[in-house]
C-alpha positions as CSV (number, residue, x, y, z in Angstrom):
1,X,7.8,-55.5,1.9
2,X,4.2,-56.8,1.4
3,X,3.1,-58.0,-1.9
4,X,-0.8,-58.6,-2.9
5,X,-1.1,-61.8,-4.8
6,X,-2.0,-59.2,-7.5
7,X,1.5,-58.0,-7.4
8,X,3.2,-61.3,-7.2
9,X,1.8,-62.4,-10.1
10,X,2.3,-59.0,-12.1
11,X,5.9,-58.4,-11.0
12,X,7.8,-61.8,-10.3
13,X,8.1,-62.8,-14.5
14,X,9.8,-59.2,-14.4
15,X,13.9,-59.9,-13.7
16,X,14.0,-56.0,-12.9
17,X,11.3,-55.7,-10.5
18,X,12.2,-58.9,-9.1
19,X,15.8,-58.1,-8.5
20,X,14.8,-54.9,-6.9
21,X,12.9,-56.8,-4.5
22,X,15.2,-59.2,-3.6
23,X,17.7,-56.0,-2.8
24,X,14.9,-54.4,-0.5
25,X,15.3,-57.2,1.9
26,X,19.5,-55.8,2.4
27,X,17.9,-53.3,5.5
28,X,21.7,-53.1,6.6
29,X,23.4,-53.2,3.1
30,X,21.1,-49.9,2.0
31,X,22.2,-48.4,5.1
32,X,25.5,-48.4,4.8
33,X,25.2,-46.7,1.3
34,X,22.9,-44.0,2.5
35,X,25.9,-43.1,5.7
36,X,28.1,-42.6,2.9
37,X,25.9,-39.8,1.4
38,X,22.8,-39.0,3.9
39,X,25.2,-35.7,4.8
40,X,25.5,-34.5,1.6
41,X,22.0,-34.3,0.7
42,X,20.0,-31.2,0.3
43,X,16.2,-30.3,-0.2
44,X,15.6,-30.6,-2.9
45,X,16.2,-34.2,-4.5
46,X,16.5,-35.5,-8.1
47,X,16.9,-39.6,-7.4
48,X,17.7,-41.3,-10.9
49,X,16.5,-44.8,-11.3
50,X,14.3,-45.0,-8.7
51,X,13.4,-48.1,-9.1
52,X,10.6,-49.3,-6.9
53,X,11.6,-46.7,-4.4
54,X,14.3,-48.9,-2.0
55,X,16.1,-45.1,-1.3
56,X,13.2,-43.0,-2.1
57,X,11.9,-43.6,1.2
58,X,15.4,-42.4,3.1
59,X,14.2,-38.8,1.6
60,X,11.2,-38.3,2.3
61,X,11.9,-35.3,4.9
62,X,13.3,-33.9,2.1
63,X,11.4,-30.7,0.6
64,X,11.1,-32.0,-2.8
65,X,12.1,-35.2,-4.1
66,X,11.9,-36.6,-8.1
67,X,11.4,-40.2,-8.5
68,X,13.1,-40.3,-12.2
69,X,12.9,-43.7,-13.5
70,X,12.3,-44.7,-17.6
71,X,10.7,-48.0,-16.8
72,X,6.9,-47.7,-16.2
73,X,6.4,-50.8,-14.1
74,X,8.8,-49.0,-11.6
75,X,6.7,-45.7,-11.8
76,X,3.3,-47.6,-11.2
77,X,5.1,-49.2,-8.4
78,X,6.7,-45.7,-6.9
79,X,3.5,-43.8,-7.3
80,X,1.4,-46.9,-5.3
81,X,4.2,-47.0,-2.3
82,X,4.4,-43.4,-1.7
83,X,0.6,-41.7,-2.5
84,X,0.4,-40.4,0.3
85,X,3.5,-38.4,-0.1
86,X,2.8,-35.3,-2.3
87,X,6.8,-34.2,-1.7
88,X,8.1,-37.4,-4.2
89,X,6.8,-36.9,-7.5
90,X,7.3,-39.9,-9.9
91,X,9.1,-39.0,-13.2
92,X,8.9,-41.2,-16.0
93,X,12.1,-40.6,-18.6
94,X,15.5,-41.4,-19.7
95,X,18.6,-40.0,-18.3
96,X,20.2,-39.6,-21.6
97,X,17.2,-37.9,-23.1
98,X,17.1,-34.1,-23.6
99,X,14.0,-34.2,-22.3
100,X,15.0,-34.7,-18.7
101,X,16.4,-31.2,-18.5
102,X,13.0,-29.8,-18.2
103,X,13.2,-31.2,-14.7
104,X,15.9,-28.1,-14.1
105,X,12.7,-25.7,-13.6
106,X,12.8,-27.4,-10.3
107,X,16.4,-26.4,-9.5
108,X,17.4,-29.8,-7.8
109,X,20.3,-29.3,-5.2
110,X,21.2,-33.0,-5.5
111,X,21.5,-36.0,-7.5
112,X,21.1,-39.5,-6.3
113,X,22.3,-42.0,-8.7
114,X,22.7,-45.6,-7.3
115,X,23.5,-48.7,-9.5
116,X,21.4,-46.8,-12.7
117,X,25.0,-45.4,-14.6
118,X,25.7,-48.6,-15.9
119,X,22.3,-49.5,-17.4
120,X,22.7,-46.5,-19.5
121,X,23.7,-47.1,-23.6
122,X,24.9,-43.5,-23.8
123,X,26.4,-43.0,-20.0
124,X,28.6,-39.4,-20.7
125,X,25.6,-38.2,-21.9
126,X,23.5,-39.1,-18.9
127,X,26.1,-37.7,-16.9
128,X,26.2,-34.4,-18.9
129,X,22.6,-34.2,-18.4
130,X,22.7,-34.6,-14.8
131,X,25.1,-31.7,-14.5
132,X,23.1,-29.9,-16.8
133,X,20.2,-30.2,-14.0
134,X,22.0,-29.0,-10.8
135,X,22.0,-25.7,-9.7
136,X,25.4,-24.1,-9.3
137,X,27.4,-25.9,-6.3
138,X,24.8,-28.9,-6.6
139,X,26.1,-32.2,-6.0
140,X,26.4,-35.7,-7.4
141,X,26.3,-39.0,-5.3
142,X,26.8,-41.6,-7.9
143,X,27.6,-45.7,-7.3
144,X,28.6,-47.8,-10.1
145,X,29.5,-51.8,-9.9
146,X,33.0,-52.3,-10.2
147,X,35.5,-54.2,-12.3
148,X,34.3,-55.7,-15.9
149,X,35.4,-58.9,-15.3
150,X,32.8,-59.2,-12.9
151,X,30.3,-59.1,-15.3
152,X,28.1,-61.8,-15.9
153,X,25.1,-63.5,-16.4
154,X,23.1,-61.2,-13.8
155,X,24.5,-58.0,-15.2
156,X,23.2,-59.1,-18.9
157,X,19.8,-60.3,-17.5
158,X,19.3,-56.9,-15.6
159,X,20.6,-55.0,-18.6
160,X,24.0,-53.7,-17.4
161,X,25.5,-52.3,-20.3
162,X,29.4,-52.3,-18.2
163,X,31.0,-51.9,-15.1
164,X,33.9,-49.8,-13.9
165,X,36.9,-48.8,-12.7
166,X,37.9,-45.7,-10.8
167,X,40.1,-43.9,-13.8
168,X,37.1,-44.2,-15.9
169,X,34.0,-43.1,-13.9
170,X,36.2,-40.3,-12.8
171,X,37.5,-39.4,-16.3
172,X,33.9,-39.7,-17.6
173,X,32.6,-37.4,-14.7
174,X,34.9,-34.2,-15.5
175,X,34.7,-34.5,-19.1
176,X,30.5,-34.0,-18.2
177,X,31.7,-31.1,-16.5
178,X,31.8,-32.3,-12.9
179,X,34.4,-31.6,-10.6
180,X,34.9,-35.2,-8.3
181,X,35.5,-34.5,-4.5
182,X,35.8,-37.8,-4.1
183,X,36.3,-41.9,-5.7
184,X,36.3,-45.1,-3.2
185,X,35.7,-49.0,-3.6
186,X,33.2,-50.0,-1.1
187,X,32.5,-53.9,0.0
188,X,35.6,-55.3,-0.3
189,X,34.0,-58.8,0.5
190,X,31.4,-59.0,-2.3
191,X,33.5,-59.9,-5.1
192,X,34.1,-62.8,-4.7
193,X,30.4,-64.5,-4.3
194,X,30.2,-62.2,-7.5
195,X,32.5,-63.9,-9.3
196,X,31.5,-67.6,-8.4
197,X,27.7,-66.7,-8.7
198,X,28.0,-64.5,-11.9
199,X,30.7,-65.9,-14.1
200,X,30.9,-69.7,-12.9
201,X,27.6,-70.9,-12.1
202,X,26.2,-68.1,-14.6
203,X,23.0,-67.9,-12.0
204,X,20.3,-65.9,-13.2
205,X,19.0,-64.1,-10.4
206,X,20.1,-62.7,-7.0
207,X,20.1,-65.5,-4.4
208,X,17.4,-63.9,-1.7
209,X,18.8,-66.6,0.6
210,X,22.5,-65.5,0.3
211,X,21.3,-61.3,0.6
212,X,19.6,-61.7,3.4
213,X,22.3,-64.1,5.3
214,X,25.2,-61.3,3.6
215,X,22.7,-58.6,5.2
216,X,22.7,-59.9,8.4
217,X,25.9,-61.5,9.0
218,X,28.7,-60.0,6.6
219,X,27.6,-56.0,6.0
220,X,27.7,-54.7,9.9
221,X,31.4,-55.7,10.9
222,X,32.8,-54.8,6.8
223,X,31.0,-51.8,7.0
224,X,32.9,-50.7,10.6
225,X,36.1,-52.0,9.0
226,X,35.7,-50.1,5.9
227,X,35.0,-47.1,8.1
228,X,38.8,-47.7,9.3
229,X,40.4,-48.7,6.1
230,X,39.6,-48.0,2.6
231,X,39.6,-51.3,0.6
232,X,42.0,-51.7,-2.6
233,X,38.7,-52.8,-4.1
234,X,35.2,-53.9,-3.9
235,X,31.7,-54.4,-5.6
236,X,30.9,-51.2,-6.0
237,X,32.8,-47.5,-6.6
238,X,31.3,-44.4,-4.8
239,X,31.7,-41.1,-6.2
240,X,31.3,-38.0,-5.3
241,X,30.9,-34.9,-7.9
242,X,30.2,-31.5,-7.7
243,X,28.8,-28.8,-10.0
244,X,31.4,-26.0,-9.3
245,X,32.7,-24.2,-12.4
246,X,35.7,-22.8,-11.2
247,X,37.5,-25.6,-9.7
248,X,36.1,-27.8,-12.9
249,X,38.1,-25.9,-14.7
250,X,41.0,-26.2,-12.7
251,X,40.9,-30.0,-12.3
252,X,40.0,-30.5,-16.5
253,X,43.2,-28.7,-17.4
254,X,45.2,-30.9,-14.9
255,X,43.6,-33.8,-16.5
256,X,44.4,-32.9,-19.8
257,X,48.2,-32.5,-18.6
């Protein structure tokens, strides 16, 4: 991604922005998130925490797409990457806000969510107001980071409120109303360099170093192994959820058993 020296020196004091960039250089790593999902999409696209747009470029085919994200510098950033788009349309609110309901005029088929849940105060309320947006049958693709003892310095710097585990994100999706089609760990590997980087040598920012070489060398032969097998664990949990009344209800009352 090209950078004026304008931008450089506007964005790289800012941990967010600057974390975001460092993740736009993972080509392979994005990827492999968007396989998982690319054939659930519809046309008509509400992407929470857009950030500065990494996946709001893998819909732009799409009819209509809603770049949501509550941080400004991230809006400024969206609406310079894609102005020659007219189908995105930068958003600037909160998840958990009432507010964002108003974007149900535009009866989004789909919700993108990815890696925004967890910097959410309030997360069953973001999640009740995502349902609260789809049309009937709409559906959720949602990824979390796994596993709270993972979290460490990076989370806090980037303003992670938690992480999860798969009893929880699920539980916390029906109680919003969703029924969930599906909940897998994904990058099985990842862990690991987590841990060491995050909770041992407490670094403070993403190595762009270690993404790129992980990028290049690690993600294509995990991702065709975790095609095979479904890993026990992983960095991140990938969940599916639907807004379909009927089998909601069914799947709430067996919950509640």
């Amino acid at each position: 991604m090209h950078q004026s020296n304008k931008e450089r020196t506007m964005y790289d004091s800012d941990p967010i922005i600057r974390d975001l960039e460092i993740m736009s250089r993972a080509g392979n790593y994005a990827e492999w998130i968007f396989s998982k999902f690319k054939d659930l999409l519809g046309n008509r696209v509400v992407e929470i925490g857009a950030g500065i747009g990494n996946f709001t470029g893998k819909f732009i085919d799409k009819e209509l797409v809603i770049a949501v994200d509550n941080y400004k510098p991230c809006i400024d950033y969206i609406k310079n990457r894609f102005a020659e788009n007219n189908n995105i349309v930068p958003f600037e609110e909160s998840i958990d806000s009432p507010s964002i309901l108003s974007l149900s005029n535009y009866s989004p088929d789909t919700i993108v969510c990815i890696n925004v849940l967890e910097h959410v105060e309030d997360d069953l309320a973001a999640l009740k107001n995502m349902f609260g947006l789809l049309i009937e049958n709409g559906k959720l693709i949602l990824l979390v980071p796994a596993f709270q003892f993972l979290y460490g310095t990076i989370d806090h710097l980037v303003g992670h409120y938690r992480r999860y585990n798969k009893h929880e994100i699920e539980t916390k999706l029906i109680t919003a109303g969703f029924y969930v089609k599906s909940v897998s760990y994904m990058n099985c590997i990842a862990p690991f360099g987590w841990y060491l980087n995050n909770r041992i040598l407490k670094k403070e920012e993403e190595s762009l170093s270690q993404v790129i070489f992980y990028d290049r060398f690690v993600v294509p032969w995990l991702r065709k192994i975790e095609q095979i097998y479904l890993p026990p664990f992983g960095l991140s949990i990938v969940v599916f959820g639907e807004k379909y009344s009927a089998a909601k209800n069914s799947q709430n009352s067996s919950v509640a058993r």
